[in-house]
C-alpha positions as a printed Julia matrix, in Angstrom:
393×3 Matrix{Float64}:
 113.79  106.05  138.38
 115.9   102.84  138.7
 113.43  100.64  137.26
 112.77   99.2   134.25
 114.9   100.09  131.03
 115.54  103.04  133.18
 117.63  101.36  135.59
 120.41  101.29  132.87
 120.85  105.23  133.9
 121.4   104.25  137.81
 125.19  103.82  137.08
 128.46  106.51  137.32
 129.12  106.39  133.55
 125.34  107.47  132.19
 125.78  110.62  135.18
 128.83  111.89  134.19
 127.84  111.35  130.32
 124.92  113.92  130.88
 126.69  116.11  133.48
 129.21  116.48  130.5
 126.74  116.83  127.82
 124.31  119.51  129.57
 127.19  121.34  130.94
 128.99  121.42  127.65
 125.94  122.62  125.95
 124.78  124.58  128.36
 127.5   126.32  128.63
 128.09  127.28  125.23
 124.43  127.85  124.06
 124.63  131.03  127.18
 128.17  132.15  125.41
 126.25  132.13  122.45
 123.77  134.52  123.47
 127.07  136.86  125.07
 128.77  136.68  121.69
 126.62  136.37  118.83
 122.74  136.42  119.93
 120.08  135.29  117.68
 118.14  138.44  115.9
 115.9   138.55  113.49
 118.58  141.37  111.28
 120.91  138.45  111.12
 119.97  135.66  109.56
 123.2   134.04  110.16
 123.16  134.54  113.95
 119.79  132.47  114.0
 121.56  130.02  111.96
 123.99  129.51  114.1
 122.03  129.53  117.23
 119.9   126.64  115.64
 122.8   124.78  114.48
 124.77  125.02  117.89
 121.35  124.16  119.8
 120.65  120.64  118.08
 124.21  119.06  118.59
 122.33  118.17  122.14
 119.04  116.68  119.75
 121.37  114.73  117.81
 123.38  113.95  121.17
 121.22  112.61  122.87
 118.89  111.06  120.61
 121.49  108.52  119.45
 122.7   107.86  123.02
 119.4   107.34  124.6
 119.04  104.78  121.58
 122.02  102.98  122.11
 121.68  102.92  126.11
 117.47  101.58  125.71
 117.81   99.66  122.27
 120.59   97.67  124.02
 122.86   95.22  122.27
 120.74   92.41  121.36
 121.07   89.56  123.66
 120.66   85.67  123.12
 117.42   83.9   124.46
 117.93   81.86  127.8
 118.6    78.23  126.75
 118.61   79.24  123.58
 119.84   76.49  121.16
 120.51   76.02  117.29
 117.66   74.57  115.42
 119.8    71.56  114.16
 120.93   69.87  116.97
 123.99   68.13  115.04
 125.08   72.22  114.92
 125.85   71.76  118.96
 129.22   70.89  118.59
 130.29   73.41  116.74
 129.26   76.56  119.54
 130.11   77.01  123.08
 127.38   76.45  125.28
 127.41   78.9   128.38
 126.57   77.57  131.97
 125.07   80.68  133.04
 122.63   81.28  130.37
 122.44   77.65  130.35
 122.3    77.6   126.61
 124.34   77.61  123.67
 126.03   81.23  122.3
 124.99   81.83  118.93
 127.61   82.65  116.44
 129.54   85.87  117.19
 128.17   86.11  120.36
 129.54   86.18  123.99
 128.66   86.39  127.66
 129.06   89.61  129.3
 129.86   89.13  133.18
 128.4    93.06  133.09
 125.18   92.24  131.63
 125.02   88.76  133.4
 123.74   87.7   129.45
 124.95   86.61  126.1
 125.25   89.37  123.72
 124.8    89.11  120.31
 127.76   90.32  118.38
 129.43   91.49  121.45
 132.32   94.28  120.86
 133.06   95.69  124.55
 131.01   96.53  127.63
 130.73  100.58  127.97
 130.08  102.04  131.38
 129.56  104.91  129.26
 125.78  103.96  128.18
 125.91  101.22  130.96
 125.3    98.34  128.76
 126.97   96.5   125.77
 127.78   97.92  122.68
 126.75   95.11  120.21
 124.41   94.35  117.01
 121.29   95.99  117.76
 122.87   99.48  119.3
 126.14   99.18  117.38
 124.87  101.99  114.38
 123.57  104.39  117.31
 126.12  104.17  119.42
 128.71  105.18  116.69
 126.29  108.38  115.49
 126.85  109.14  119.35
 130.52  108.86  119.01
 130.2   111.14  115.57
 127.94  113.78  116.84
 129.76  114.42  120.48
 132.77  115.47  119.48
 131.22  117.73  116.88
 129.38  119.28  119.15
 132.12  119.73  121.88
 134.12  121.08  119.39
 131.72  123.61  117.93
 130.46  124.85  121.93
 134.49  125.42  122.38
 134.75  127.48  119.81
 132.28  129.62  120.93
 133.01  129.24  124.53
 136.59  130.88  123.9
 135.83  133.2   121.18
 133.17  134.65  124.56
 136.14  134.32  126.82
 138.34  136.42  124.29
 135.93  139.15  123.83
 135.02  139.63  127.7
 138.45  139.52  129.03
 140.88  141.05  126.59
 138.39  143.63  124.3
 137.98  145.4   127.51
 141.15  146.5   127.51
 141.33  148.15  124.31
 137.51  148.99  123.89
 135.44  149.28  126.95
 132.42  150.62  124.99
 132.3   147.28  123.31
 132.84  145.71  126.6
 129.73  146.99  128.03
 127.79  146.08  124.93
 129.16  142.37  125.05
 128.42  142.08  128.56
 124.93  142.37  128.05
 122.9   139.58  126.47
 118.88  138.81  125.81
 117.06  138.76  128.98
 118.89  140.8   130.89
 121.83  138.74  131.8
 125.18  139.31  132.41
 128.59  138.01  131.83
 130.28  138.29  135.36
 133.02  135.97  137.62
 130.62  132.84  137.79
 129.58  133.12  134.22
 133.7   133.54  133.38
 134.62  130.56  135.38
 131.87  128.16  134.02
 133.16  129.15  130.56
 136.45  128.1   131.48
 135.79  124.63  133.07
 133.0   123.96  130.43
 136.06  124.45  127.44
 138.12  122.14  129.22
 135.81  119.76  129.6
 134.82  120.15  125.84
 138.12  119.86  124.11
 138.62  116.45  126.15
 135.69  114.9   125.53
 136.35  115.99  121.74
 139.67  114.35  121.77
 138.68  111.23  124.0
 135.76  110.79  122.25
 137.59  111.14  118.55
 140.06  108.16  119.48
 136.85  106.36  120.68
 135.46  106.72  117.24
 138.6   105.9   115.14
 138.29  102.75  116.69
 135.21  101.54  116.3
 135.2   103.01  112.71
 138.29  100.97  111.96
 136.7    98.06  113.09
 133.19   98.47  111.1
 135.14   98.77  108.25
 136.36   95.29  108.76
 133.15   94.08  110.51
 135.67   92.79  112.89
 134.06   93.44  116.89
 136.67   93.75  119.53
 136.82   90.83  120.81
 136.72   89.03  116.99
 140.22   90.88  116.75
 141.56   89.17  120.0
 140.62   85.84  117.95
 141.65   86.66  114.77
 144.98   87.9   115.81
 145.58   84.32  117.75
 144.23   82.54  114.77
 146.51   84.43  112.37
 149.57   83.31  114.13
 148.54   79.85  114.77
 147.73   79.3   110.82
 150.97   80.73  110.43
 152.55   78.27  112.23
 150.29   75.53  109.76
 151.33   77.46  106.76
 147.93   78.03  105.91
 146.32   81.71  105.76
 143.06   82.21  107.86
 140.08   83.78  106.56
 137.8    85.88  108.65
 134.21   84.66  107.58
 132.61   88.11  108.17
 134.97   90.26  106.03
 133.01   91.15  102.87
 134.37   94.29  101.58
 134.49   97.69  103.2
 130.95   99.29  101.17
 128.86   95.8   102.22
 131.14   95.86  105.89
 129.58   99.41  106.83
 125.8    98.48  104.79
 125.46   95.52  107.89
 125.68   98.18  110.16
 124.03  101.5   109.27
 120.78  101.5   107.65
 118.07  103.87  106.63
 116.16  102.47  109.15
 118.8   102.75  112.12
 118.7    98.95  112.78
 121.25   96.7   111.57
 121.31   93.57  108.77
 120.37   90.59  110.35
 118.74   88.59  113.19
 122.1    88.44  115.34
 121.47   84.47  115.08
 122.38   84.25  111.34
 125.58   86.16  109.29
 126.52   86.62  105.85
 129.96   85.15  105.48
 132.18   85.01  102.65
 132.75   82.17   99.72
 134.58   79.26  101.4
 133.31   79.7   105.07
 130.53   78.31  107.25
 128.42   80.19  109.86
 130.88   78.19  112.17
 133.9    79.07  111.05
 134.76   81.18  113.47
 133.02   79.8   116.77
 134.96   76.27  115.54
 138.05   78.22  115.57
 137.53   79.97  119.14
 136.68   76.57  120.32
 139.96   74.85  119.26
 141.69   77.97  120.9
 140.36   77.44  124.09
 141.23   73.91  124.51
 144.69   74.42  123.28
 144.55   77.37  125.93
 143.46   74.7   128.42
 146.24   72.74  127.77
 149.14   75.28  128.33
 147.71   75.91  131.42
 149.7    75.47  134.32
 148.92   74.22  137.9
 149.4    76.28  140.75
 148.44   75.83  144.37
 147.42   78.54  146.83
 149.88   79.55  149.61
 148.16   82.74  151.24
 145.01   83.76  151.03
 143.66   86.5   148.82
 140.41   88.59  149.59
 140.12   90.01  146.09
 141.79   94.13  146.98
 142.71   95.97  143.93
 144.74   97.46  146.16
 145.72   94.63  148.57
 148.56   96.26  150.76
 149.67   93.46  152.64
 151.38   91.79  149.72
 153.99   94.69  149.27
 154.19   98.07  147.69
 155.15   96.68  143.92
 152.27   94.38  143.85
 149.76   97.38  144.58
 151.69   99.71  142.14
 151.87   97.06  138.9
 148.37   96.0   138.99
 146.84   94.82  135.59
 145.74   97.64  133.72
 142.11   95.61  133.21
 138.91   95.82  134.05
 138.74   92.24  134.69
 137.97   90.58  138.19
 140.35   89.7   140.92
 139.55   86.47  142.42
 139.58   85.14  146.13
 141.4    82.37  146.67
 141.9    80.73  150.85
 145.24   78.79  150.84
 145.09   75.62  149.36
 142.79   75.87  146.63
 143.81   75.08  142.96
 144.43   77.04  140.2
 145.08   76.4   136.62
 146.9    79.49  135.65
 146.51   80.88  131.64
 148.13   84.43  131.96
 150.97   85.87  134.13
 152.86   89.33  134.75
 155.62   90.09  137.05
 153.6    90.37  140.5
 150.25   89.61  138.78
 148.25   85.66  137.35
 145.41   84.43  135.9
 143.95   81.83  136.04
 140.98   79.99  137.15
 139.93   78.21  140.71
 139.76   74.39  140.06
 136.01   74.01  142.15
 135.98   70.29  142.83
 132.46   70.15  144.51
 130.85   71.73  141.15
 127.72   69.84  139.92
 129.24   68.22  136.47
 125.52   68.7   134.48
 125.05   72.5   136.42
 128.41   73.92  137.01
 127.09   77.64  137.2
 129.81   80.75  136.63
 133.85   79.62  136.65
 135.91   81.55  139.34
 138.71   83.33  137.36
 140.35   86.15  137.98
 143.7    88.06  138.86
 146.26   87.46  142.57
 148.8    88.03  143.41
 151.53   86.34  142.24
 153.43   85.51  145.54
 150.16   84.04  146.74
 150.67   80.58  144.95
 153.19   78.57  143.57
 153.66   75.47  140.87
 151.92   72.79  142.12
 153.93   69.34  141.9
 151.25   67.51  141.88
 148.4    66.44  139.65
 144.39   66.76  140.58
 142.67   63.43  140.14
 139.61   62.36  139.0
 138.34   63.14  142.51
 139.29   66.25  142.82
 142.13   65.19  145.52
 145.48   66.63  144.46
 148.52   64.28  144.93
 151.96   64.27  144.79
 153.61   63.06  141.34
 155.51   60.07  141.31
């Protein structure tokens, strides 16, 4: 099975996904036929039965499509077709070619993604331009359907435990469903995980959508509001509002996403920006960002080595306790090395290994990460040309 497009389903978060959806659905479709089977004297009751059965349709057809569609990702050594329009994107070492506007690398994916919002372990891949309308039906339709199978699931659990004790006639009637089955211990305690399970995926998965409704609205991806926040603040300092190129109303925001066909506006190369921008606006301002980033950073040297733990005992109880609340990497780092250092929490830093031996015209993936904090300290001195760090004068 892991092979192919179906190797995206080899991975935790696309198992417990359809654990969660089968059981769910499941689940309720049997309370369903306890409770209120489907007979041809009630036309509601098959009504209902159809209804409740095609949440899982709807389910799954918009997941499968996000998970096989995929994000859209840029072509390997992929460049603009002017070359003077090099300068203005970031060219990525690992792709070895230049990230089209809107677009970033995924250390996930091991790709560039076009109009990358977040990675989700979820469907196992990135949610991005080409999955970005399917993915949100699949945050739409789950927690409608969770919702509805709870409903029924406890409206089942009412009738079987408490009716009997008022009306056991109507007990026994309830307890037996189509087929012959019956509603017994195992049936009872299924019912009871499966609502759990139901009304937290319908709340976890309602927050999920609130967010990425919020930010379709504004055609603003996650990772454009990281930028956009950082470029407010610094054009506030300039006295000089910034304009977010891809903002063009809320009606035209959500048209560039869902369409009657299902696929989005657009190649993922080319965007529709509004009056006074450029298709660079953005990438131009990222760019400037990251070297004044570069230049705040601060130089630390290694003092103990690190093997990369999440957990890493040895360097005291608080350290293991206060860990970043990310899912990004923790680095290894042998004492001695270099490290220019961008972020920093109390027992926690960021930064980047300094990798003096790296070929200048094939550099290949940066080294950057969390450490622990007591595992370096300012470095006094300054790395040369060389790569040989020396004392300052």
């Amino acid at each position: 099975m892991c092979f192919g497009p179906l190797r995206r389903l080899c991975h935790w978060g696309p198992y417990i996904t359809l654990f969660l959806v089968f059981d769910i659905t499941g689940t309720a479709v049997m309370c369903d036929l306890f409770y209120w089977p489907p007979h041809k004297q009630s036309v509601s009751s098959i009504v209902h039965f159809v209804v409740l059965s095609s949440w899982i349709f709807f389910i799954l057809y918009n997941y499968f499509h996000a998970v096989f569609y995929g994000p859209g990702f840029v072509p390997l050594g992929w460049r603009p077709e002017k070359p003077e329009d090099e300068k203005y994107l970031q060219y990525c070492h690992v792709c070895k070619g230049y990230k089209a506007p809107r677009s970033h690398h995924c250390k996930y994916c091991k790709r560039c993604v076009m109009k990358m919002d977040h990675h989700c372990p979820w469907i196992n891949t990135c949610c991005g331009h080409r999955n970005h309308a399917h993915f949100t039906y699949f945050l739409i339709f789950a927690p409608i359907g969770c919702f509805h199978g709870a409903v029924v699931i406890c409206l089942t659990i009412y009738n079987e435990i408490y009716k009997q004790l008022y009306d056991p006639k109507q007990y026994r009637k309830l307890s037996q469903a189509p087929l012959g089955m019956e509603y017994g211990l195992p049936q009872l305690f299924m019912s009871f995980i499966a609502v759990g399970l139901a009304l937290g995926v319908a709340l976890a998965v309602s927050f999920l959508f609130y967010t990425q409704i919020r930010a379709i609205l504004k055609n603003e991806s996650g990772i454009e509001n990281w930028i956009v926040a950082k470029a407010v603040h610094r054009h506030r300092n300039l006295e000089k509002d910034f304009v977010f190129p891809y903002d063009l109303g809320r009606k035209r925001n959500l048209q560039q996403v869902f369409t009657w066909a299902g696929m989005p506006k657009g190649d993922g190369f080319t965007w529709t920006v509004v009056d006074g921008c450029t298709q660079y606006t953005l990438t131009m301002e990222q760019i400037l960002q990251k070297r004044l980033k570069k230049e705040r950073m601060i130089e630390y040297i290694a003092t103990e080595d690190y093997e990369g733990s999440w957990f890493p005992l040895s360097k005291g109880c608080r350290t293991c306790i206060c860990i970043p609340l990310t899912d990004e990497s923790r680095i290894e780092i042998d004492e001695g090395d270099i490290i220019m250092i961008s972020r920093w929490k109390k027992y926690w830093m960021y930064g980047e290994v300094v990798q003096f031996d790296k070929d200048a015209e094939n550099p290949g993936p940066r080294i950057r990460g969390w450490f622990p904090r007591q595992c370096a300290k300012q470095n006094v001195g300054q790395v040369d040309q060389d790569g040989e760090s020396k004392k300052a004068k």
